[in-house]
C-alpha positions as CSV (number, residue, x, y, z in Angstrom):
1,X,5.1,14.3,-34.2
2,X,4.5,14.0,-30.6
3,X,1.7,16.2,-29.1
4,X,2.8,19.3,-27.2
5,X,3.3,18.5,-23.0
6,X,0.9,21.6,-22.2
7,X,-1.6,20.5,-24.5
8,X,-1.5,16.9,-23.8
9,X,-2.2,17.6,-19.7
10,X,-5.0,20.0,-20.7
11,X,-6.7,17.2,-22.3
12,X,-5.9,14.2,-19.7
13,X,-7.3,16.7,-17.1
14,X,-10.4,17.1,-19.0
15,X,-10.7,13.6,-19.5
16,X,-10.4,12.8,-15.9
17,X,-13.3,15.4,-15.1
18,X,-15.4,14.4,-17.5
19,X,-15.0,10.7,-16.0
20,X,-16.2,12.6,-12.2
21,X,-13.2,12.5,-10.6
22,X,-11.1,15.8,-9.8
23,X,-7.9,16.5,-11.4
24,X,-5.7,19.3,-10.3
25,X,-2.6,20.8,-11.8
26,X,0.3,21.3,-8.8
27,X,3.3,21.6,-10.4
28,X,3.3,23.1,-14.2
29,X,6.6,22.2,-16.4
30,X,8.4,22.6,-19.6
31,X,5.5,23.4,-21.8
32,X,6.9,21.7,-25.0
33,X,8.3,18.0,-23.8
34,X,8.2,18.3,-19.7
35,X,8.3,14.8,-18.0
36,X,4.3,14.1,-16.4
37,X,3.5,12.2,-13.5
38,X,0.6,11.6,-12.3
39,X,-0.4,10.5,-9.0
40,X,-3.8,9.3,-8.3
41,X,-4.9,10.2,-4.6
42,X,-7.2,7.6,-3.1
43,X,-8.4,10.0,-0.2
44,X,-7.9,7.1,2.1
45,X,-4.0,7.9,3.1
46,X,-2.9,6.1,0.0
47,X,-1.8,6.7,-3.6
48,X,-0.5,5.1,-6.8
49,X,2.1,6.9,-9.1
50,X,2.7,6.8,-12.7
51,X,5.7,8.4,-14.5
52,X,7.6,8.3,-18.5
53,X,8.0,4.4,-19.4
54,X,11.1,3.8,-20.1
55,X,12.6,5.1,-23.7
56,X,12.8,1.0,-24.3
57,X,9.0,0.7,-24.1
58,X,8.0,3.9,-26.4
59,X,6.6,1.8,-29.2
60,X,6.1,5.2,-31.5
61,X,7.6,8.4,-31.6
62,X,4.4,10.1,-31.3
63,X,3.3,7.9,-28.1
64,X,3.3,8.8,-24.5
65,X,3.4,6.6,-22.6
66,X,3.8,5.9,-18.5
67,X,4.1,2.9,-16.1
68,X,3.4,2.7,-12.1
69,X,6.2,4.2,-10.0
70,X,5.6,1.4,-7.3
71,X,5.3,-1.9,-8.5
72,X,3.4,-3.2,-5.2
73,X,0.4,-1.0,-6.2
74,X,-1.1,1.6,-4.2
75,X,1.3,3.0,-1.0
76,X,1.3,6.1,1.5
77,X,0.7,9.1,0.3
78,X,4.1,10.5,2.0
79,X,5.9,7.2,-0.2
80,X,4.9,8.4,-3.2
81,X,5.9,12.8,-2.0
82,X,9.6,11.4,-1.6
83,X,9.8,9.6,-4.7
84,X,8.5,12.9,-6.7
85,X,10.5,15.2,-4.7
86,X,13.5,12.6,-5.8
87,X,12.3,13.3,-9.0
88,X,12.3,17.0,-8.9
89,X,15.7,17.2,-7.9
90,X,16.7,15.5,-11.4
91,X,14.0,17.5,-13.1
92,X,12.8,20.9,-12.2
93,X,10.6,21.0,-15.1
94,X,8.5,17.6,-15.2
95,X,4.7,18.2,-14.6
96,X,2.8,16.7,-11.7
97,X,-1.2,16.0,-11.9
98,X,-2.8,14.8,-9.2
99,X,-6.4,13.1,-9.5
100,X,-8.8,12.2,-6.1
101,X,-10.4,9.0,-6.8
102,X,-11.8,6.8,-4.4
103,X,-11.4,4.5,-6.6
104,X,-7.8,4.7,-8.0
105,X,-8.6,5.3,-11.3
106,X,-6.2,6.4,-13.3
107,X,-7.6,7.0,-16.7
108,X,-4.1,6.0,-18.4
109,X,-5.4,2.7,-19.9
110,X,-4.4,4.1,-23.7
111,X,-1.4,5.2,-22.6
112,X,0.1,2.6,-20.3
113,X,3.3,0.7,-21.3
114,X,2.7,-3.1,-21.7
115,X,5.2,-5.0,-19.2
């Protein structure tokens, strides 16, 4: 059984904290299964973006998993605010972290679909 959205974010967040970088909350979804992304602000003008893998690369039911938005790595900040306002309009209730890391990390590596 897959682990509840809400409780899932709670822990990520913590995670990213307890690894010194600061993770905020910004858009709060469907509690039970709401869509994440996560976008990983780089406090340099830039940002990477990481959303659901596809349903073709879940390799469990109980898995989470994401993969980068942008394929070239790392783009403007405003880039990656269009794609997730795209994204809103598709999903009002999909949940948006955003972590400031100078050093883009991203603190997915256990949950990050193998291309």
């Amino acid at each position: 059984m897959r682990l509840k959205t809400e409780i899932w974010v709670q822990a990520y967040m913590r995670g990213c904290q307890a690894g010194g970088a600061a993770a905020m909350l910004v858009k709060r979804g469907d509690g039970d299964a709401g869509a994440i992304y996560i976008k990983i602000n780089r406090l340099d003008g830039t940002a990477d973006l990481f959303g659901p893998a596809p349903a073709g690369m879940d390799a469990t039911d109980a898995g989470r998993l994401f993969t980068a938005c942008f394929a070239k790595g790392p783009v403007a900040d405003r880039d990656a605010e269009v794609y997730l306002v795209q994204q809103r309009r598709y999903d009002s209730d999909l949940w948006l972290i955003e972590v400031e890391d100078r050093a883009g990390r991203h603190f997915l590596d256990d949950w990050l679909a193998k291309t």
